[in-house]
C-alpha atoms as a printed R data frame, in Angstrom:
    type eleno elety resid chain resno      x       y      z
1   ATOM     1    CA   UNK     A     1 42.533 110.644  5.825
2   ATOM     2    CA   UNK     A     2 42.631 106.911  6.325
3   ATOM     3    CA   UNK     A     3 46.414 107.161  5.021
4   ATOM     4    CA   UNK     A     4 47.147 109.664  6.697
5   ATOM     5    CA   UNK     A     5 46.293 107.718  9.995
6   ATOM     6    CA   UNK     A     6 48.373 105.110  8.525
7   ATOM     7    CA   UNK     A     7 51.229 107.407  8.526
8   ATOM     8    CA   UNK     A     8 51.485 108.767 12.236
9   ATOM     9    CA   UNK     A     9 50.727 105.124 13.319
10  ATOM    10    CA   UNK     A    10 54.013 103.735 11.538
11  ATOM    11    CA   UNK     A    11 56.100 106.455 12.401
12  ATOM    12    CA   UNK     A    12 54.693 106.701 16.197
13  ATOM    13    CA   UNK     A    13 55.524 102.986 16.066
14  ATOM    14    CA   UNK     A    14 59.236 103.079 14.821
15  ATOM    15    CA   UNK     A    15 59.598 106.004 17.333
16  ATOM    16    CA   UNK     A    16 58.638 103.587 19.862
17  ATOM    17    CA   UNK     A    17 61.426 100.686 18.726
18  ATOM    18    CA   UNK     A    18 64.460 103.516 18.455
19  ATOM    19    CA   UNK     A    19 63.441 104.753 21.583
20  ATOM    20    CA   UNK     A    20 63.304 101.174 23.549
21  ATOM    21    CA   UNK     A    21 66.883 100.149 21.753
22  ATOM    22    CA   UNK     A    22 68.177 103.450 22.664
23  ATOM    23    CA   UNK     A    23 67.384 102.894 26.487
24  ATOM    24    CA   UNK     A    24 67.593  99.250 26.671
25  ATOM    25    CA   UNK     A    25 70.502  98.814 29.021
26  ATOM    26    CA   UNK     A    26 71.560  95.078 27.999
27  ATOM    27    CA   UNK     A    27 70.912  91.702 29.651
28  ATOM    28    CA   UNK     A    28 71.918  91.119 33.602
29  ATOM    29    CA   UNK     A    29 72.021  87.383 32.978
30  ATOM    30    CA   UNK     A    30 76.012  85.685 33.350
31  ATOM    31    CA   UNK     A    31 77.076  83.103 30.980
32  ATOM    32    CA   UNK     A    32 77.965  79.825 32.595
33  ATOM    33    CA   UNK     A    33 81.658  80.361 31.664
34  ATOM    34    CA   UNK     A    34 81.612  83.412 33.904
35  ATOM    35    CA   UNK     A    35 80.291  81.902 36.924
36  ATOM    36    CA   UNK     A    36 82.136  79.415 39.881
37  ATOM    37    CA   UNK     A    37 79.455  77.197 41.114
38  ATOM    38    CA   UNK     A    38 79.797  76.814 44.693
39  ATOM    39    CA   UNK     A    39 78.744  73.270 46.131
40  ATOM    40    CA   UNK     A    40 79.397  73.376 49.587
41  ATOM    41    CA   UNK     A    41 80.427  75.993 52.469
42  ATOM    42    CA   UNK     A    42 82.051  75.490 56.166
43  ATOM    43    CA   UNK     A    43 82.283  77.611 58.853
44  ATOM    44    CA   UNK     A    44 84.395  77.141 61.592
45  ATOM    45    CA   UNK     A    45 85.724  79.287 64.448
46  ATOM    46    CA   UNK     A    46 88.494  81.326 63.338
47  ATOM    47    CA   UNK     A    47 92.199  80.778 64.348
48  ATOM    48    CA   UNK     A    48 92.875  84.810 64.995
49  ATOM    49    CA   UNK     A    49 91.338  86.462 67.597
50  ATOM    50    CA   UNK     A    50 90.171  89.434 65.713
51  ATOM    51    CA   UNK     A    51 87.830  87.526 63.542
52  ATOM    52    CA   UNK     A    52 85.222  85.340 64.108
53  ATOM    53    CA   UNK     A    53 84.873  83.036 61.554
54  ATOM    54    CA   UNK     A    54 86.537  81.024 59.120
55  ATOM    55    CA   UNK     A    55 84.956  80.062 56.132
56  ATOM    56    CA   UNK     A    56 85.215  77.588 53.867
57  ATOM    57    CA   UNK     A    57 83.970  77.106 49.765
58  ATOM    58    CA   UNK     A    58 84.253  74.234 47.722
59  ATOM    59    CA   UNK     A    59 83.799  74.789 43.929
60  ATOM    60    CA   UNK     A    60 83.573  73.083 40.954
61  ATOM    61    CA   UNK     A    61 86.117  73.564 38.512
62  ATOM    62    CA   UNK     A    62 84.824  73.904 34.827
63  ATOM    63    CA   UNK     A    63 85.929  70.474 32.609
64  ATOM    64    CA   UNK     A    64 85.315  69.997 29.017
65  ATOM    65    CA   UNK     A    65 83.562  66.132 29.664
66  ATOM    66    CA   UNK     A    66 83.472  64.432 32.432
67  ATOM    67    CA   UNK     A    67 84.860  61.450 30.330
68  ATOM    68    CA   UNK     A    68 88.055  62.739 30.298
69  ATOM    69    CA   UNK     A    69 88.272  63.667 33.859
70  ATOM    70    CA   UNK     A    70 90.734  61.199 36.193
71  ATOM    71    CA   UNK     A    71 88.527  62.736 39.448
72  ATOM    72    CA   UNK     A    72 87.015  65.252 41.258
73  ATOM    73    CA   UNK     A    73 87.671  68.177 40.276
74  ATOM    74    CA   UNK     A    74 87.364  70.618 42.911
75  ATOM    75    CA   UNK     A    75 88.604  74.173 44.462
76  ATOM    76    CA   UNK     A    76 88.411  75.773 47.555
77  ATOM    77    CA   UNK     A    77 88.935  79.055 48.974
78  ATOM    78    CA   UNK     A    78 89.358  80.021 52.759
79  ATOM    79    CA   UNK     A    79 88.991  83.304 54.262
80  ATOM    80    CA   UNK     A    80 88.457  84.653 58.072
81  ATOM    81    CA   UNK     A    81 86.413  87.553 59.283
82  ATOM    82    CA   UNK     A    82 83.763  88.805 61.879
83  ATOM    83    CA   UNK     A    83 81.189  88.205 59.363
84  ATOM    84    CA   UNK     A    84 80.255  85.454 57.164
85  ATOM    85    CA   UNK     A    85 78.896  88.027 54.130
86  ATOM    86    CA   UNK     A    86 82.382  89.806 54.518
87  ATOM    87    CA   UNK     A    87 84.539  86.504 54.194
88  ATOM    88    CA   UNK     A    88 82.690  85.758 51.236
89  ATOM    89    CA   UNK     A    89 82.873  89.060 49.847
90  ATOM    90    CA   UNK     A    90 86.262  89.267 49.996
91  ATOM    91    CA   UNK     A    91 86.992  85.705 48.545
92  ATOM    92    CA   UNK     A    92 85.489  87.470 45.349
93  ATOM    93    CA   UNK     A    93 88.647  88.638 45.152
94  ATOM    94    CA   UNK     A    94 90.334  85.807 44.794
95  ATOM    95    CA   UNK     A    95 88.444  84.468 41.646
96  ATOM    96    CA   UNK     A    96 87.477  85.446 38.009
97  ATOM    97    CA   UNK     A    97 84.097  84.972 38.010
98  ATOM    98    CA   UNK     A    98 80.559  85.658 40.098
99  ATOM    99    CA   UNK     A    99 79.982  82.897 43.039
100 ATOM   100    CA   UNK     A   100 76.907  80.854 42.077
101 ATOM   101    CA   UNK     A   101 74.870  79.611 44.877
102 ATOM   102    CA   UNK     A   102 72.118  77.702 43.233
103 ATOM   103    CA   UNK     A   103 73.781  74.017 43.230
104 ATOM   104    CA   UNK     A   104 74.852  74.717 47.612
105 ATOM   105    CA   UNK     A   105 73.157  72.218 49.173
106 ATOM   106    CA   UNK     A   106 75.193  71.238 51.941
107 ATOM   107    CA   UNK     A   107 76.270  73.562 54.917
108 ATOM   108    CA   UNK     A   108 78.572  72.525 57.347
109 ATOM   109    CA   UNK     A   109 79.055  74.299 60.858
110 ATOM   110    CA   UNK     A   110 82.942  73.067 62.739
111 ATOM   111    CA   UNK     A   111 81.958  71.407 65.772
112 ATOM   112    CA   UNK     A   112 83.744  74.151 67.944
113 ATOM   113    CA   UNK     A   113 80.827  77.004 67.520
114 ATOM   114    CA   UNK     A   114 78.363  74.515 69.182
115 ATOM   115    CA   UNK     A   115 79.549  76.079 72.084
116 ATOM   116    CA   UNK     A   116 78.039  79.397 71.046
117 ATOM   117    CA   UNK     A   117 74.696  80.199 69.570
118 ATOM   118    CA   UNK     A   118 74.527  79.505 65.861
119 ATOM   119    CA   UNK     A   119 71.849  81.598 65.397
120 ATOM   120    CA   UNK     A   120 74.721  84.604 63.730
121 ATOM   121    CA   UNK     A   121 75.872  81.871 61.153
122 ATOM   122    CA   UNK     A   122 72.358  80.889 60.231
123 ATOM   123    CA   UNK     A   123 71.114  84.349 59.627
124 ATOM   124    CA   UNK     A   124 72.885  84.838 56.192
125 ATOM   125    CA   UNK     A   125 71.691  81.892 54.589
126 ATOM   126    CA   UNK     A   126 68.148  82.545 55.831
127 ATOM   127    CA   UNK     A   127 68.148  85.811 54.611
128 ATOM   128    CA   UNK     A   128 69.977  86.436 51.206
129 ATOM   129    CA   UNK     A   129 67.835  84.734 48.281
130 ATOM   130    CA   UNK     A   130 70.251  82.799 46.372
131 ATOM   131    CA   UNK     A   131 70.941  80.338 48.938
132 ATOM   132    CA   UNK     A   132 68.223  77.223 49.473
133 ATOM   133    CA   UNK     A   133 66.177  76.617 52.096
134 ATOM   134    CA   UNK     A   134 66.362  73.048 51.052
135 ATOM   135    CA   UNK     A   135 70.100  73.006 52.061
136 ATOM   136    CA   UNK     A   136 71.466  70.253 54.505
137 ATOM   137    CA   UNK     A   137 72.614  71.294 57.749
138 ATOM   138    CA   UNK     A   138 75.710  69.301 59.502
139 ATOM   139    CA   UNK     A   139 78.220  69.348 62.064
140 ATOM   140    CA   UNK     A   140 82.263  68.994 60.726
141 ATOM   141    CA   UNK     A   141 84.906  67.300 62.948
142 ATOM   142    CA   UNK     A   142 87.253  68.431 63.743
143 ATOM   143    CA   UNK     A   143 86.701  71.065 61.529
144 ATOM   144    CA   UNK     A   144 84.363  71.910 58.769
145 ATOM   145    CA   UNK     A   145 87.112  73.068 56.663
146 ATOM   146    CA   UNK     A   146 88.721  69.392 57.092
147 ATOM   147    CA   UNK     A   147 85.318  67.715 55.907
148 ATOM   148    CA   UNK     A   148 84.984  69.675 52.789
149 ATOM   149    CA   UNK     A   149 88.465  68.708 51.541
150 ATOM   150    CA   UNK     A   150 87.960  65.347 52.185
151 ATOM   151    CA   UNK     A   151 87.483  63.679 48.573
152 ATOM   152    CA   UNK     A   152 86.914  59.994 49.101
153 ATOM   153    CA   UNK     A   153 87.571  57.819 46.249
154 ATOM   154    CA   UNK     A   154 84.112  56.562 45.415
155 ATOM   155    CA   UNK     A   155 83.471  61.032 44.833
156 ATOM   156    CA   UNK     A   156 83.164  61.347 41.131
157 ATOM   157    CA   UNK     A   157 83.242  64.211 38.888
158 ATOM   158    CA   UNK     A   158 80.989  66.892 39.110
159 ATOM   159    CA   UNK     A   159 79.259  65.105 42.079
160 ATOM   160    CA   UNK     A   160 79.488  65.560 45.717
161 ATOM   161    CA   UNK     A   161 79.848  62.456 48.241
162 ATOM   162    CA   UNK     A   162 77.573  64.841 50.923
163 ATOM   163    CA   UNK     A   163 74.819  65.268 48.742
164 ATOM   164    CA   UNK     A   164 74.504  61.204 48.610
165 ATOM   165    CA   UNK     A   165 74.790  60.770 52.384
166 ATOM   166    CA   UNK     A   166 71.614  63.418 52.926
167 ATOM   167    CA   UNK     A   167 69.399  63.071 49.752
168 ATOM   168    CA   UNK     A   168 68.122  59.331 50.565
169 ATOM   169    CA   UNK     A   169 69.204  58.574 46.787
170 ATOM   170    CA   UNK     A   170 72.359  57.616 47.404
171 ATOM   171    CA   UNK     A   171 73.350  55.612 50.911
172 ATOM   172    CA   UNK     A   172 69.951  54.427 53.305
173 ATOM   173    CA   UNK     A   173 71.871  54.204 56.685
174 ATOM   174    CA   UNK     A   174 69.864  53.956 59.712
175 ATOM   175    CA   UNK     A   175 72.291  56.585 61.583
176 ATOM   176    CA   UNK     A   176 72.449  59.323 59.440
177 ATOM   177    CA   UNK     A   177 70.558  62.383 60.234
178 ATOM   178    CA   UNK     A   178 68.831  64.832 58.372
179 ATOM   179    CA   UNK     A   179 68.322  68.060 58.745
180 ATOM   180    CA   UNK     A   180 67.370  70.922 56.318
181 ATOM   181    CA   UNK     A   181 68.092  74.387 56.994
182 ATOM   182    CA   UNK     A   182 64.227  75.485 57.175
183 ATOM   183    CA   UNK     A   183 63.715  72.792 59.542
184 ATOM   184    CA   UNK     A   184 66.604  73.701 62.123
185 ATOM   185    CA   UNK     A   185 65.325  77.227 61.893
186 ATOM   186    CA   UNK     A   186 62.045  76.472 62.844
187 ATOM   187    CA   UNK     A   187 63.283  74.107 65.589
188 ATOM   188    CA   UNK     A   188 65.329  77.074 66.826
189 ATOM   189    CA   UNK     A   189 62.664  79.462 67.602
190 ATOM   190    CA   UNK     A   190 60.277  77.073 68.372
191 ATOM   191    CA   UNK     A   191 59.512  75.718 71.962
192 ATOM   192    CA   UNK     A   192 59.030  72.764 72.924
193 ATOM   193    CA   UNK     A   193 61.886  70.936 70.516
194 ATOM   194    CA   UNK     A   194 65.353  70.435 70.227
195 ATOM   195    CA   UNK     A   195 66.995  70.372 66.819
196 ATOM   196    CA   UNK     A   196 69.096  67.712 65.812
197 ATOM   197    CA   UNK     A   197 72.180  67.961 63.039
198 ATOM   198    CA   UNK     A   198 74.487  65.252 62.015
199 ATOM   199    CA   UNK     A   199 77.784  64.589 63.021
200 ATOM   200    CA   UNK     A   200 80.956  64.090 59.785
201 ATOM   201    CA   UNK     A   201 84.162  62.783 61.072
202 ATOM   202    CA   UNK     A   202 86.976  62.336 59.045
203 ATOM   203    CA   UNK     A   203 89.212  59.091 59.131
204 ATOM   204    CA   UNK     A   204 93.060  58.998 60.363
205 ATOM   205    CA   UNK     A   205 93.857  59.328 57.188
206 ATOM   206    CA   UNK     A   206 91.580  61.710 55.450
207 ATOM   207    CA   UNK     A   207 90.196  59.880 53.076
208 ATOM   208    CA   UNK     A   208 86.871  58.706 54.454
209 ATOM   209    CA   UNK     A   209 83.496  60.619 55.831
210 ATOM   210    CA   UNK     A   210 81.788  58.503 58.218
211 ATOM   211    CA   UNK     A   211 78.399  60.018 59.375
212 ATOM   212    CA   UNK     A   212 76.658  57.977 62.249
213 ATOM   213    CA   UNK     A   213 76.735  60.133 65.388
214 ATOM   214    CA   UNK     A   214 74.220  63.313 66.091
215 ATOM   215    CA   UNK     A   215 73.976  66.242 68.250
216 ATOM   216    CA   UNK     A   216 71.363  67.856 69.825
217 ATOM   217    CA   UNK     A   217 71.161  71.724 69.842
218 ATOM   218    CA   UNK     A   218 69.600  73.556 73.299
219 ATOM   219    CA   UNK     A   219 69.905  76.591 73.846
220 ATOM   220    CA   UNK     A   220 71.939  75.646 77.119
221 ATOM   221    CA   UNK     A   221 73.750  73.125 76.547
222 ATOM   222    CA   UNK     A   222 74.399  70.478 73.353
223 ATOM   223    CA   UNK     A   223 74.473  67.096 73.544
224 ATOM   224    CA   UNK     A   224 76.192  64.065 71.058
225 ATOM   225    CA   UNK     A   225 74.589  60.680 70.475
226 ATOM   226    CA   UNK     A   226 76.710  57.798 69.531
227 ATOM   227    CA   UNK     A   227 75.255  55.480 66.543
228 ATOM   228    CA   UNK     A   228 73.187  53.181 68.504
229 ATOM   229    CA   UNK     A   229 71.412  56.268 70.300
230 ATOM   230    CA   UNK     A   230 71.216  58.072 67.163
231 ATOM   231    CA   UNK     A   231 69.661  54.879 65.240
232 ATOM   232    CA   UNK     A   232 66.851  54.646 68.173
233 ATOM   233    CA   UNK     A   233 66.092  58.594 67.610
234 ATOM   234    CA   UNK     A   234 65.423  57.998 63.858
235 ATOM   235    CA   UNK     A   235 63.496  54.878 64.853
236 ATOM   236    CA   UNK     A   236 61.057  56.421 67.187
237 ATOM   237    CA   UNK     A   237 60.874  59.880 64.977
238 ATOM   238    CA   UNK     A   238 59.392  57.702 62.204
239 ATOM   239    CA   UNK     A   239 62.456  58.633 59.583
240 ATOM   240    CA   UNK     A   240 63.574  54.929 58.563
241 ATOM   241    CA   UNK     A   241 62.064  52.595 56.034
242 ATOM   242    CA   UNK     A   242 64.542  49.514 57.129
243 ATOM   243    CA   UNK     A   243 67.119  49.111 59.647
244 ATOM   244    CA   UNK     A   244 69.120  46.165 61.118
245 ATOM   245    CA   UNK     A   245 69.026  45.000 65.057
246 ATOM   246    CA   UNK     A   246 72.118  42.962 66.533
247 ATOM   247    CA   UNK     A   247 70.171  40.765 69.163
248 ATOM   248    CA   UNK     A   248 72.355  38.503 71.558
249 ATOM   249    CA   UNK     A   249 71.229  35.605 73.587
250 ATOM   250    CA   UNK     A   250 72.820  33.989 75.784
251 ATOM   251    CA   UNK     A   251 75.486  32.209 72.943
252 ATOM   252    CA   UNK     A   252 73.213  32.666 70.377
253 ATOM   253    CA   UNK     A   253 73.791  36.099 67.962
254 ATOM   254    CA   UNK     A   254 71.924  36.927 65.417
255 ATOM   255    CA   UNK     A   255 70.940  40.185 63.019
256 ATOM   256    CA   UNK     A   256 67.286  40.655 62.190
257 ATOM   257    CA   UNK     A   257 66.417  42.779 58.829
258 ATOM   258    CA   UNK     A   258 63.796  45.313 60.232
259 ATOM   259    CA   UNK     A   259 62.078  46.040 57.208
260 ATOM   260    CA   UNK     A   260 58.641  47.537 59.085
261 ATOM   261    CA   UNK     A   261 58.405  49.884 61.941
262 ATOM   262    CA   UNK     A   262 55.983  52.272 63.477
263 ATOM   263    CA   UNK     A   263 56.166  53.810 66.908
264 ATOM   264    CA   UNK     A   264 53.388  56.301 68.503
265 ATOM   265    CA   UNK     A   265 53.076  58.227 71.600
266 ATOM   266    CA   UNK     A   266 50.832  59.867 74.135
267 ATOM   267    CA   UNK     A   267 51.164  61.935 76.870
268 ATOM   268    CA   UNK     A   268 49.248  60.643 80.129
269 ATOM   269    CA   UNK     A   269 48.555  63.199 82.789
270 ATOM   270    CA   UNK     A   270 46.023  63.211 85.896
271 ATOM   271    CA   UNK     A   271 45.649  65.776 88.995
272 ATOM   272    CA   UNK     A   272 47.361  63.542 91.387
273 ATOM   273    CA   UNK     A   273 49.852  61.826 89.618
274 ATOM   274    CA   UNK     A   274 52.812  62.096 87.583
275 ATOM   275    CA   UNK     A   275 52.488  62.245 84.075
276 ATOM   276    CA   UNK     A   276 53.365  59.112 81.816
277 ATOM   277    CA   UNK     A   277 55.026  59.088 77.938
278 ATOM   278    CA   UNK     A   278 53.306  55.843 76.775
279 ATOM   279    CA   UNK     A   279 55.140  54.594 74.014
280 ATOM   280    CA   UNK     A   280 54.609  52.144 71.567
281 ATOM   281    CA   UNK     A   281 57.005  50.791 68.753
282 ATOM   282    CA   UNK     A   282 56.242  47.940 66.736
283 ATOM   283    CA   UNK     A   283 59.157  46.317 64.509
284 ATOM   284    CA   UNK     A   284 58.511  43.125 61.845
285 ATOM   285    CA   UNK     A   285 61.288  41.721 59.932
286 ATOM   286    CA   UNK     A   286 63.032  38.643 59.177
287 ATOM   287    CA   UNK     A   287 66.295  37.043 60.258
288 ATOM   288    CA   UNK     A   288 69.246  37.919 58.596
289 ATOM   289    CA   UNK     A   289 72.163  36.268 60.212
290 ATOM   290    CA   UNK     A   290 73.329  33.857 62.889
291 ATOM   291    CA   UNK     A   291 75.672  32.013 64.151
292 ATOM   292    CA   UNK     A   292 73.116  28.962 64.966
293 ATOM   293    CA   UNK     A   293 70.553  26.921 63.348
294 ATOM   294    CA   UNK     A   294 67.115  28.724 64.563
295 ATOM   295    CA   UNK     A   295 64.041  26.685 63.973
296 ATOM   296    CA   UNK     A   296 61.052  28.561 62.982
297 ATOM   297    CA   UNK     A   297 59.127  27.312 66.339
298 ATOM   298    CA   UNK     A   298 61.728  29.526 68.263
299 ATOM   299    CA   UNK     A   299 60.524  32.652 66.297
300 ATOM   300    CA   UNK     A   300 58.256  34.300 68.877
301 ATOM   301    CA   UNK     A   301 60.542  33.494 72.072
302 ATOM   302    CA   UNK     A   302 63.200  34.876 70.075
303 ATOM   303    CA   UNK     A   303 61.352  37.818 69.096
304 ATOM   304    CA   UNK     A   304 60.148  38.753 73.160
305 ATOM   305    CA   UNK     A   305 63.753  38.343 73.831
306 ATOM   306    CA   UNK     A   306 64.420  41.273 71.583
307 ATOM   307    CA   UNK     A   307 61.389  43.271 72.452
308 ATOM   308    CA   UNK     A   308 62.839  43.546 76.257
309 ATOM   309    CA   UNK     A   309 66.414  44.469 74.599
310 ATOM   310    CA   UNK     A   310 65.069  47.279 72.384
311 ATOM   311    CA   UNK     A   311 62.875  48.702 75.320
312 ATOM   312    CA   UNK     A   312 65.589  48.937 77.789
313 ATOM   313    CA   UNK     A   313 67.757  50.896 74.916
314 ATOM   314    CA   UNK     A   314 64.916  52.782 74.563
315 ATOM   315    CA   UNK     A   315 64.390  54.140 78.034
316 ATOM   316    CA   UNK     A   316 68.007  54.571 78.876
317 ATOM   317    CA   UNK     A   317 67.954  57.033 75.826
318 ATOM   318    CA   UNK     A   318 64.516  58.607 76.685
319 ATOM   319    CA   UNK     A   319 66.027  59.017 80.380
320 ATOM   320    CA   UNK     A   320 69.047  60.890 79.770
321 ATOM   321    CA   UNK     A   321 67.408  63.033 77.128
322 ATOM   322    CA   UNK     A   322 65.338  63.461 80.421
323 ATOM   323    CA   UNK     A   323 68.317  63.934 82.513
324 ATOM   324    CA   UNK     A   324 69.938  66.188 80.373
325 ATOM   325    CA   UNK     A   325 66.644  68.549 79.811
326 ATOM   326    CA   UNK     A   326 66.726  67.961 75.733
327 ATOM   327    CA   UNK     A   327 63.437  66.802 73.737
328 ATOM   328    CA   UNK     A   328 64.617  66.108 69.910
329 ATOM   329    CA   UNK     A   329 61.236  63.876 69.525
330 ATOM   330    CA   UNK     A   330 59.035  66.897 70.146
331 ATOM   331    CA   UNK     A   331 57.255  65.670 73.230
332 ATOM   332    CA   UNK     A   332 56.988  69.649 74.452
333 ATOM   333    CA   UNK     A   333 54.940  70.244 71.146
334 ATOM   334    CA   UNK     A   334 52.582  67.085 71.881
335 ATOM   335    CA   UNK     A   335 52.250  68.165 75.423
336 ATOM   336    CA   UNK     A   336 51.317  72.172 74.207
337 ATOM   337    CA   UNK     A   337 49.506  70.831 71.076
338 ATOM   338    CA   UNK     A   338 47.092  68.581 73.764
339 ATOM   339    CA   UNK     A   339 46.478  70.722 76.360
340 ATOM   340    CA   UNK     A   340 44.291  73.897 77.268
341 ATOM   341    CA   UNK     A   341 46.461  76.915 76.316
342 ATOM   342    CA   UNK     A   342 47.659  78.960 79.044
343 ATOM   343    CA   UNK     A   343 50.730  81.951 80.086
344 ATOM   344    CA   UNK     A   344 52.486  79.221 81.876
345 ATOM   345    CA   UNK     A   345 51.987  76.208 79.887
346 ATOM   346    CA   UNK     A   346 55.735  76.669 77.903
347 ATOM   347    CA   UNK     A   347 57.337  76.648 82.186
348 ATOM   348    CA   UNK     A   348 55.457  74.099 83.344
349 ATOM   349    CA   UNK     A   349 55.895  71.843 80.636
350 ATOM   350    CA   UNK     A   350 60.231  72.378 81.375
351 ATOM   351    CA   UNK     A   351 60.153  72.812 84.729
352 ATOM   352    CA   UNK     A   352 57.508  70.530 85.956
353 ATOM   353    CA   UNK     A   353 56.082  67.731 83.616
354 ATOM   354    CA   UNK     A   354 59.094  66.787 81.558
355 ATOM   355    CA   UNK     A   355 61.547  66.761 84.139
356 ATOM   356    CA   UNK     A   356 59.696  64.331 86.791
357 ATOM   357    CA   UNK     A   357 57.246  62.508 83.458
358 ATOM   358    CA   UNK     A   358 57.727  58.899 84.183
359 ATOM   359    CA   UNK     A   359 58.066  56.346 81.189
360 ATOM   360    CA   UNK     A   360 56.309  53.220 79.615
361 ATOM   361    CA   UNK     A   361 57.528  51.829 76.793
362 ATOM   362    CA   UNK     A   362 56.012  48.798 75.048
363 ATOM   363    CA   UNK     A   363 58.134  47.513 72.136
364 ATOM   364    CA   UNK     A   364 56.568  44.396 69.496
365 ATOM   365    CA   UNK     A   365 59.178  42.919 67.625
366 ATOM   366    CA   UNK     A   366 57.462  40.644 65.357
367 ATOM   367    CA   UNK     A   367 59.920  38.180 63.354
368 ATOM   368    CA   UNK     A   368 57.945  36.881 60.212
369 ATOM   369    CA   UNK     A   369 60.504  34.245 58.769
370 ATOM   370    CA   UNK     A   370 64.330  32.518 58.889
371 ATOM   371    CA   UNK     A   371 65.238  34.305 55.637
372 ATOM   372    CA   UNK     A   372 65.191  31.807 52.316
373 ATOM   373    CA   UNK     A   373 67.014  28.732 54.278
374 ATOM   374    CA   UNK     A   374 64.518  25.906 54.721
């Protein structure tokens, strides 16, 4: 009996193996020699009036070692249409192998569909699972396209010069912006802030990114910073671990090294008055540069002296973020965040507080040394 048992179990249990092979249907997985890693895509507005978009992808050719490779090694293909999904649908056509998403990090929108709502190019790489969340969001000029097939000379082999400017491993500028795509979605739909993206021009000549203006997204109007406004936003949004202050005197010039900063806010508001941002920034660092002698008594007058320099920057750019109705730093959260929620609290935040909020900003500029020179 016992053998018998034996019996059906083995034969139940080949049955079992044919029947998986049989029905097994193979693997889904591609090789890496049949994919085209894609590293980067632009979208800009397209040159034809039927379509709506042109977009742009940069890929990375396949090499042997990088060793042997004289430079980047790159591809790109270009397609227009009303749809991103359909433009890169039909640049499928154009290639070998299946698009690979994973290694996109950087998405670039042409400065021209600012003017529009970017909420239609956004929605595909929200939506389909194989792009990041994670992914950098920037503004091209001129165009997007222009930006991607820019390969400056210090852009080696299988790596991208965007991914440095964004991933705080490679360059630490004080006026670069960054924004990942989660974040400017969430900004998007959410009241009470304004997203900010950063700004990549392209030289003369084509052969340099510079990155150190911004932009501010509303859903009425954008808005560009120039580098000295958009090193004061990353200043008072806490994003910068050092930065670098020209500070002029009279005749005297000199640079101090900022390598400590902090700035905090509150929102003051009483039944009679006007309400009040009270800001506070405190900077420490040492001197860097100048063009005279500075003796280590002058520290502290020197370091008032840049304290009233920094604050008026400061309120000029607070005041025509006013002017302009923008809030990149968030203050609309702060105010619904701190007050008693109510139906009208999102329009009378816009309509009443921010526009007439009056502003008091203390700055601290603490200079601890002359650098090394005795």
């Amino acid at each position: 009996m016992k053998i018998l048992l034996q019996k059906v179990k083995f034969i139940l249990l080949i049955s079992i193996l044919i029947g998986n092979s049989i029905l097994q249907t193979g693997c889904g997985f591609k090789d890496i020699d049949k994919r085209l890693f894609v590293l980067a895509i632009g979208i800009d507005q397209a040159e034809s009036e039927e379509n709506h978009f042109k977009v742009t992808l940069k890929l990375a050719l396949p090499s042997g070692s990088l060793k042997e490779s004289k430079g980047a090694m790159y591809t790109y293909l270009t397609k227009e249409s009303t749809k991103v999904a359909d433009a890169i649908r039909s640049l499928k056509n154009q290639v070998d192998k299946e698009f690979d998403f994973g290694h996109l990090k950087t998405i670039v929108i042409g400065k021209r569909l600012l003017d529009d709502d970017i909420t239609e190019i956004t929605d595909i790489f929200l939506r389909r699972r194989d792009f990041q969340r994670i992914s950098w969001v920037s503004v091209g000029k001129p165009t997007a396209e222009k930006v991607l097939k820019t390969e400056p000379k210090s852009e080696m082999p299988a790596s991208v010069s965007l991914f440095n400017f964004f991933s705080e491993t490679g360059v630490e500028s004080p006026y670069i912006v960054t924004t990942h795509l989660f974040d400017l979605r969430r900004k998007m739909v959410e009241g009470g802030v304004d997203p900010v993206l950063p700004i990549i021009k392209v030289d003369k000549k084509s052969t340099k990114l510079i990155v150190d203006h911004s932009i501010i997204l509303n859903d009425k109007k954008s808005l560009e910073l120039n580098s000295n406004q958009t090193l004061l936003y990353n200043m008072l949004r806490n994003k910068l671990k050092k930065m670098e202050l020209l500070i002029n005197k009279e005749d005297h010039e000199c640079m101090i090294s900022i390598d400590s900063l902090n700035s905090k806010y509150k929102i003051l508001s009483s039944d009679n008055q006007n309400p009040i941002l009270k800001m506070n920034v405190e900077l420490i660092g040492i001197i860097e540069e100048s063009d005279q002698h500075i003796n280590g008594k002058n520290l502290n007058r020197l370091g008032k002296h840049a304290s009233k320099e920094i604050e008026k920057a400061i309120e000029a750019l607070l005041k025509r973020l006013q002017e302009q109705k923008v809030d990149p730093l968030g203050l609309g959260l702060r105010y619904k965040a701190t007050r008693l929620h109510h139906k009208n609290l999102v329009s009378e935040w816009e309509q009443e507080v921010y526009p007439n909020m009056k502003l008091d900003v203390s700055v601290k500029v603490g200079i601890k040394s002359t650098g090394v020179i005795e």
